[in-house]
N, CA and C atoms as a LAMMPS dump frame, in Angstrom:
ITEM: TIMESTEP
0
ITEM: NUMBER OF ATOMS
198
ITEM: BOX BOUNDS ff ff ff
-5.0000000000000000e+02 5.0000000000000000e+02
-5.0000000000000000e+02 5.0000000000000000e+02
-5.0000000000000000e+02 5.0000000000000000e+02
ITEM: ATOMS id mol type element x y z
1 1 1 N 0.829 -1.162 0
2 1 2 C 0 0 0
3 1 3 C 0.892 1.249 0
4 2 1 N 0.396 2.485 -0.821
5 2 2 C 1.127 3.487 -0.678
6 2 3 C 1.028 4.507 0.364
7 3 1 N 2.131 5.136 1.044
8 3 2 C 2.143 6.068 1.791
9 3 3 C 1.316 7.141 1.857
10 4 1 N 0.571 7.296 2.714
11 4 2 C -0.354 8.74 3.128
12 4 3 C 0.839 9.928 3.079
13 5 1 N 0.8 10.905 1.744
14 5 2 C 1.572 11.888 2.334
15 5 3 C 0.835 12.988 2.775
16 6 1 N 0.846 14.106 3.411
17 6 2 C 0.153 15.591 3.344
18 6 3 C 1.066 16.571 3.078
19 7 1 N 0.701 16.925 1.677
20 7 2 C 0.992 17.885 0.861
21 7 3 C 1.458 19.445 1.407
22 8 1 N 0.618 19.886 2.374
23 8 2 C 0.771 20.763 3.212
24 8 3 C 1.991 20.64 3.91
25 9 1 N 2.536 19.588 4.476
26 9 2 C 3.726 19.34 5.39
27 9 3 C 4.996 19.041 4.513
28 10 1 N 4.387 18.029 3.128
29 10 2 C 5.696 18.007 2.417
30 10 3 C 6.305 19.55 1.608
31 11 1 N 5.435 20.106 1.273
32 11 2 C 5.597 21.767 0.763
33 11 3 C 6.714 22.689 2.012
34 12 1 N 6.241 22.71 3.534
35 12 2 C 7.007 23.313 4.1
36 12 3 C 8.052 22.517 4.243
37 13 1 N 8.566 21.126 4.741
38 13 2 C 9.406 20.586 4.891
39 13 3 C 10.348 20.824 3.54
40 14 1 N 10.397 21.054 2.213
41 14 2 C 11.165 21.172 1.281
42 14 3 C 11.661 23.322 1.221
43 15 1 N 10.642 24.082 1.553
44 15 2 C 10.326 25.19 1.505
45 15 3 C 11.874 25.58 3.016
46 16 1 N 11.938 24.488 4.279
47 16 2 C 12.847 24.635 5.365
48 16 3 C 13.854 24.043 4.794
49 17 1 N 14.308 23.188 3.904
50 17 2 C 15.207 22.812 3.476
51 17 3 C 15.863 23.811 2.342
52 18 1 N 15.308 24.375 1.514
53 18 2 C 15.821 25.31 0.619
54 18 3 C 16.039 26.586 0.997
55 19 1 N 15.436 26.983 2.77
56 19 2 C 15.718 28.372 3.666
57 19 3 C 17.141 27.444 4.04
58 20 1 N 17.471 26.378 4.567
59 20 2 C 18.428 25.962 5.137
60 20 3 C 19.631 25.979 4.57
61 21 1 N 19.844 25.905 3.079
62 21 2 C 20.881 25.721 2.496
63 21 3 C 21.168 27.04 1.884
64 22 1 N 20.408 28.643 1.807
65 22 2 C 20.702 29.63 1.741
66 22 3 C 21.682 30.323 2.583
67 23 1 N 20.596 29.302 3.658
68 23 2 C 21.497 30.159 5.469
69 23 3 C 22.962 29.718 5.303
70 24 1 N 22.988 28.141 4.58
71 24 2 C 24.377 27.819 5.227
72 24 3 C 25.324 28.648 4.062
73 25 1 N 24.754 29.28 2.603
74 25 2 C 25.302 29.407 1.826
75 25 3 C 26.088 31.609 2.741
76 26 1 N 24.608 31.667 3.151
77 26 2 C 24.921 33.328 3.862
78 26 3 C 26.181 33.053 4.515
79 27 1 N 26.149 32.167 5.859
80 27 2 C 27.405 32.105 6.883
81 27 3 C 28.361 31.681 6.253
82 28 1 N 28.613 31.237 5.191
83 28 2 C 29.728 30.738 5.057
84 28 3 C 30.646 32.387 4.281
85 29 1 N 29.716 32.866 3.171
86 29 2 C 30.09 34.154 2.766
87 29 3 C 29.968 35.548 4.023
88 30 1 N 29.149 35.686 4.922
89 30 2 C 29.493 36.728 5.563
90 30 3 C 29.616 36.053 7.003
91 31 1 N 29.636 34.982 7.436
92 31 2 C 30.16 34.604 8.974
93 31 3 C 31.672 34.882 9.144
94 32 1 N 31.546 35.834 9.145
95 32 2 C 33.594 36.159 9.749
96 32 3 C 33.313 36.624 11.178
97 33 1 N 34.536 36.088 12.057
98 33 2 C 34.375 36.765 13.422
99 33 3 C 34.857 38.331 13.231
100 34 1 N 34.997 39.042 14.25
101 34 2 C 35.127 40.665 14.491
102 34 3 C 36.627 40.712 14.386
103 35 1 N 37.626 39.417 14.796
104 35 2 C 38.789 39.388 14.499
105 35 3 C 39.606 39.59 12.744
106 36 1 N 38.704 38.413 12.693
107 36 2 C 39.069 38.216 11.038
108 36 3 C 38.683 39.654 10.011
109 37 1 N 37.523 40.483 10.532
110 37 2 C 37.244 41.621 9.766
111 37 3 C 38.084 42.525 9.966
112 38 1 N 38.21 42.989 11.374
113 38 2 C 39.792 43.875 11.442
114 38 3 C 41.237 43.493 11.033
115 39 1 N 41.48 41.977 11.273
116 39 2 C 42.402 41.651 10.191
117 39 3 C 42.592 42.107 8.498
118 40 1 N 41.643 42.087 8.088
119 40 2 C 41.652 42.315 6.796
120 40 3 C 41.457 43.555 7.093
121 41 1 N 41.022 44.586 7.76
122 41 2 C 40.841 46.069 7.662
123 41 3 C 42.522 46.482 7.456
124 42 1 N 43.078 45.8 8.496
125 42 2 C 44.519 46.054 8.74
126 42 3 C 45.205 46.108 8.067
127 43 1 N 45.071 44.922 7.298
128 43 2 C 45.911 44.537 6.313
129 43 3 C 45.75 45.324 4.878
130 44 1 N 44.41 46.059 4.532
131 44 2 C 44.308 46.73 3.461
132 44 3 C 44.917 48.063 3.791
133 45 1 N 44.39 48.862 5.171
134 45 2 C 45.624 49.764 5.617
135 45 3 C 46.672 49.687 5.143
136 46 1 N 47.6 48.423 5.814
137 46 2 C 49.014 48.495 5.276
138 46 3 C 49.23 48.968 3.84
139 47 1 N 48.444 48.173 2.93
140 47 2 C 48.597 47.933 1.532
141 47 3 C 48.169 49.248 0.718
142 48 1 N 47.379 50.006 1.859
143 48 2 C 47.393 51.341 1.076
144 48 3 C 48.114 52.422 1.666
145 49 1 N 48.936 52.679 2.767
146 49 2 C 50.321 52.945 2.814
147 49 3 C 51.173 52.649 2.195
148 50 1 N 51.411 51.501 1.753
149 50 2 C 52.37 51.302 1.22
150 50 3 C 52.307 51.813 -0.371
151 51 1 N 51.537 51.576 -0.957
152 51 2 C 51.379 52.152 -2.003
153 51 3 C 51.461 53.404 -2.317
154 52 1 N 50.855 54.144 -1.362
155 52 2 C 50.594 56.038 -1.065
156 52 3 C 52.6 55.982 -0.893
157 53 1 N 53.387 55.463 -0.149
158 53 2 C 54.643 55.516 0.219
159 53 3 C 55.666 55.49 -1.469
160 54 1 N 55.327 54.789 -2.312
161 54 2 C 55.599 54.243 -3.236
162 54 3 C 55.699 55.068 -3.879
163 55 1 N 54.761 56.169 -4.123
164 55 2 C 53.996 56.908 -5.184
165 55 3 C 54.958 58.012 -5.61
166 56 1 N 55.018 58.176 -6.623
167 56 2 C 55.7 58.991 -7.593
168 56 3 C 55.291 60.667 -7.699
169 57 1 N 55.582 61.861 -7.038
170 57 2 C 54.807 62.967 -7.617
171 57 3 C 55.73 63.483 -8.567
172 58 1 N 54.476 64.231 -9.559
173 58 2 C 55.132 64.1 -11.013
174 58 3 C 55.487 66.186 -10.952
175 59 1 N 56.463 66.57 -11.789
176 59 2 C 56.862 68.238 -11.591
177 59 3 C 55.423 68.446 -12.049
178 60 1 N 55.466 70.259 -12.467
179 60 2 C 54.622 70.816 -13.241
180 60 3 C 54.119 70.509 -14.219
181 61 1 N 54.961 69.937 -14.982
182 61 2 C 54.336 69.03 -16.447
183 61 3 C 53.476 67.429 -16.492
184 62 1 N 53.428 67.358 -14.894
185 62 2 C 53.043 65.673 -14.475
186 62 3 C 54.257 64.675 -15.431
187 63 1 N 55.318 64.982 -15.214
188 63 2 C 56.397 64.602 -15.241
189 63 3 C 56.781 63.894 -14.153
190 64 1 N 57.26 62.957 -13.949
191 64 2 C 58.061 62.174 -12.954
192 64 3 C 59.579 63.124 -12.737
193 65 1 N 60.175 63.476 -11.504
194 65 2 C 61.407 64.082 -11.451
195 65 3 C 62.631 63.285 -11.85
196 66 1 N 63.471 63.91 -12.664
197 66 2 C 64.294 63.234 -13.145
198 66 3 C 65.51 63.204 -12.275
């Protein structure tokens, strides 16, 4: 004999499964701890010092000084 399903229950049960695998898809892209975000704050700091440090100002003519 075949299974009694209710339609009503199989609809949400698939409807919590496809919220479920969004969620895990969200945390995995924005779950960073408060550490890991200031890490990378830090680290782009550096990288734009260093670059600003790097930088070339050019004479009156936007010439590089020779």
């Amino acid at each position: 004999m075949a299974e009694i399903v209710n339609l009503r229950q199989a609809r949400k049960r698939r409807v919590r499964a496809e919220q479920a695998a969004v969620a895990a898809t969200n945390r995995a892209l924005h779950g960073r701890t408060a550490a890991e975000r200031e890490r990378d704050r830090q680290e782009a700091e550096r990288a734009r010092r260093t670059l600003d440090g790097a930088h070339l100002d050019g004479g009156p003519e936007g010439d590089t000084p020779a």
